[in-house]
C-alpha positions as CSV (number, residue, x, y, z in Angstrom):
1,X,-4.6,-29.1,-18.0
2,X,-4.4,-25.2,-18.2
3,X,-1.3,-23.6,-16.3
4,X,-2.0,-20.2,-14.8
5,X,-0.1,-17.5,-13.3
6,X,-2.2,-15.4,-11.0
7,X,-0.7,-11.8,-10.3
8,X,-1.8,-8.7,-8.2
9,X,-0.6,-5.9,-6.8
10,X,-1.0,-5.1,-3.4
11,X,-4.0,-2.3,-4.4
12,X,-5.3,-5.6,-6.5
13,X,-5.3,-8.0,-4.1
14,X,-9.2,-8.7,-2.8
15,X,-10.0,-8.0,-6.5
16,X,-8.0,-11.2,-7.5
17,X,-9.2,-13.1,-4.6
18,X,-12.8,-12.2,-5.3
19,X,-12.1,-13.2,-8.8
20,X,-10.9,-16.5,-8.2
21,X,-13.5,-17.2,-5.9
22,X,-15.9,-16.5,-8.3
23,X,-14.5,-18.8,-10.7
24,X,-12.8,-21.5,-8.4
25,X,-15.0,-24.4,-10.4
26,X,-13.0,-23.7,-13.4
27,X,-9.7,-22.5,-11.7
28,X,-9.5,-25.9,-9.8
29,X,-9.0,-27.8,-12.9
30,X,-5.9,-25.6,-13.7
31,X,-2.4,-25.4,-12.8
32,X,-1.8,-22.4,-10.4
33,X,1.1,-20.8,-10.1
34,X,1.4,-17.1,-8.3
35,X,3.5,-15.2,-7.1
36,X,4.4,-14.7,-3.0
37,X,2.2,-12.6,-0.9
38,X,-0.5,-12.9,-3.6
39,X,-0.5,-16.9,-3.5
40,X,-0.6,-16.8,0.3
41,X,-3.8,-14.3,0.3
42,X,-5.4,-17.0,-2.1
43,X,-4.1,-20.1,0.0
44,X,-5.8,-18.7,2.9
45,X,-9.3,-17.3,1.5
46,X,-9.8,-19.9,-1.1
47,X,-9.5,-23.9,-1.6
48,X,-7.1,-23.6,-4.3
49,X,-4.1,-25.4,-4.5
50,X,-1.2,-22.8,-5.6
51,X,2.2,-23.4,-6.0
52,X,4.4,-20.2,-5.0
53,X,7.1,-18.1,-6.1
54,X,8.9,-15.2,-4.6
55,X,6.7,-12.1,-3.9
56,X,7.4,-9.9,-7.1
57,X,9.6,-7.2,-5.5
58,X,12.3,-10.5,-4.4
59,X,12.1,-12.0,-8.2
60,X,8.9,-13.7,-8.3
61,X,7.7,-11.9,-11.9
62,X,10.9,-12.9,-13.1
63,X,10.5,-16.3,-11.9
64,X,7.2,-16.3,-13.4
65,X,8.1,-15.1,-16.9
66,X,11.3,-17.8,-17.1
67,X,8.4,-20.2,-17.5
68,X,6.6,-18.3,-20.2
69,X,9.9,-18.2,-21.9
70,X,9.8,-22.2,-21.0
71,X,6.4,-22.6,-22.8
72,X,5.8,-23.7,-19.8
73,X,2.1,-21.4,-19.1
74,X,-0.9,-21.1,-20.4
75,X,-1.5,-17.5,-19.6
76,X,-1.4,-14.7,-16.4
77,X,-4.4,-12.7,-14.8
78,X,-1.7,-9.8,-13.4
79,X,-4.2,-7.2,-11.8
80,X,-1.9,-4.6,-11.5
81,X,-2.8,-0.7,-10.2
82,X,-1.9,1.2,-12.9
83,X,-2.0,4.5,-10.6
84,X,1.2,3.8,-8.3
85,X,4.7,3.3,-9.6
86,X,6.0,-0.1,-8.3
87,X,9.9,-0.4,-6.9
88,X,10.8,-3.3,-9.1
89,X,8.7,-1.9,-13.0
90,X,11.8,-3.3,-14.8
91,X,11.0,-6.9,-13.9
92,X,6.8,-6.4,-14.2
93,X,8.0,-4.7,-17.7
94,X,9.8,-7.7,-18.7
95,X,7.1,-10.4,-17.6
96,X,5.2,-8.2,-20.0
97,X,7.4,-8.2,-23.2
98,X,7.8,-11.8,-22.3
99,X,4.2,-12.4,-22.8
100,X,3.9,-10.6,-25.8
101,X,7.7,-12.5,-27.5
102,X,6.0,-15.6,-26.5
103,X,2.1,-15.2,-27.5
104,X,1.1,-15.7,-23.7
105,X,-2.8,-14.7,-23.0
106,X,-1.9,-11.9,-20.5
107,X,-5.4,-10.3,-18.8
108,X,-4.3,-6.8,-16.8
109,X,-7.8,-6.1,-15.9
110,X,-11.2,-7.8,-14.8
111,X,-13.0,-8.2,-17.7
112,X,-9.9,-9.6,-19.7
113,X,-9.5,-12.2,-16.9
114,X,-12.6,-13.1,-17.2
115,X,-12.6,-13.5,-20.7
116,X,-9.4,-15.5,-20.2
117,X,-10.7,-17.9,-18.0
118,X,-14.0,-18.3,-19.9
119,X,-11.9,-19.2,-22.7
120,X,-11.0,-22.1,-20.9
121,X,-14.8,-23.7,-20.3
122,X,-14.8,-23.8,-23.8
């Protein structure tokens, strides 16, 4: 079984959740993981079972990218708005570099998520 991290920014949100209802079929076979507020908005709009960390400002991206470093995920969908500066970029920088330190599919946008998720039908 697949373990996911599912990431958005605030601005990112009902794209995310739209996203995951969409592909809720293959997303239920998977291990989710998210981070606070954005695990909460799924919770409540879809029938996905998500285990939650800290929202990201309070240390949830850092939480999240201690189990890349663990080998312990699959890959991330992080929708993140790439027009606003966020409070805490160090620790969304890190969760990057993580990704890329540990060969972690990482999918910043829509149609990389989607072809990360596709990836998994296969």
């Amino acid at each position: 079984m697949s373990r996911l991290a599912l990431i958005a920014h605030d601005e990112k949100k009902a794209a995310l959740i739209e996203f995951a209802t969409r592909y809720e079929s293959t997303l239920t076979d998977c291990d989710l993981v998210a981070t606070g507020t954005t695990g909460k908005r799924l919770q409540e709009e879809t029938e996905l079972e998500i285990e939650r960390k800290e929202s990201g400002p309070y240390g949830g991206d850092l939480m999240i990218g201690a189990e890349v470093a663990a080998d312990e995920l699959d890959g991330i969908v992080f929708l993140r708005d790439p027009l606003r500066a966020q409070p805490h970029e160090p620790d969304i920088s890190a969760l990057l570099r993580i990704c890329d330190v540990h060969d972690v599919a990482l999918a910043t946008n829509l149609a990389s998520a989607e072809l990360l998720v596709e990836g998994l039908l296969e």
